[in-house]
C-alpha positions in Angstrom: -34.3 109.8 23.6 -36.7 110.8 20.9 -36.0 114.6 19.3 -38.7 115.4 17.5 -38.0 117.9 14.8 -40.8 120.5 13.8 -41.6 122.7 10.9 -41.1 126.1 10.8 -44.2 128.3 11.4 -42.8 131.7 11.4 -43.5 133.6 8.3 -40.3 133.9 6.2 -38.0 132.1 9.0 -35.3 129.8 6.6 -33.7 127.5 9.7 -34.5 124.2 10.9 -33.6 122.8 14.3 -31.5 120.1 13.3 -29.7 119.7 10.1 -29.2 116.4 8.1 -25.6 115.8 9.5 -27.0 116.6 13.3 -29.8 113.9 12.7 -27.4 111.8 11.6 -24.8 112.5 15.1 -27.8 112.2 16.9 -28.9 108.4 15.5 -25.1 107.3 16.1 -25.3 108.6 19.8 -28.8 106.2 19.6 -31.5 108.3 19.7 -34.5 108.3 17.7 -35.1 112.0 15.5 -38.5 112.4 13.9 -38.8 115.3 11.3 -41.6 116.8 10.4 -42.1 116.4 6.5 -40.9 119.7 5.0 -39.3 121.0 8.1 -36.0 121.7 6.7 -37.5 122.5 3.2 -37.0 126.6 3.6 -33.2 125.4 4.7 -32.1 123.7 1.2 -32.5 120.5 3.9 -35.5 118.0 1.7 -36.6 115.0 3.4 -34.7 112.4 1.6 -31.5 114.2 3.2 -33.1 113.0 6.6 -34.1 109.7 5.7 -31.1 109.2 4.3 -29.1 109.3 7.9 -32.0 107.3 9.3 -34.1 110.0 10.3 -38.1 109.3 10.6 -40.2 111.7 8.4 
């Protein structure tokens, strides 16, 4: 399945939808997870902690 991860629009709004460990659960269960770049930004989450787990930004 593909889970595609988008950024945040809502003004001030901190979360992400999936964090770097859930990407990461997600890729060993063999799905594909695309993140939007900067998506988890606002959540201390940068885009090399995605990519690092496999994650496409």
């Amino acid at each position: 399945m593909l889970i595609g991860v988008p950024l945040e629009t809502a003004q001030g709004e901190t979360r992400v939808a999936v964090t770097p460990e859930t990407a990461k659960k997600l890729k060993a269960q063999g799905h594909t997870v695309k993140v939007q770049s900067g998506a988890g930004v606002a959540a201390s989450a940068p885009d090399e902690a995605y990519a690092a787990v496999g994650a496409e930004i």
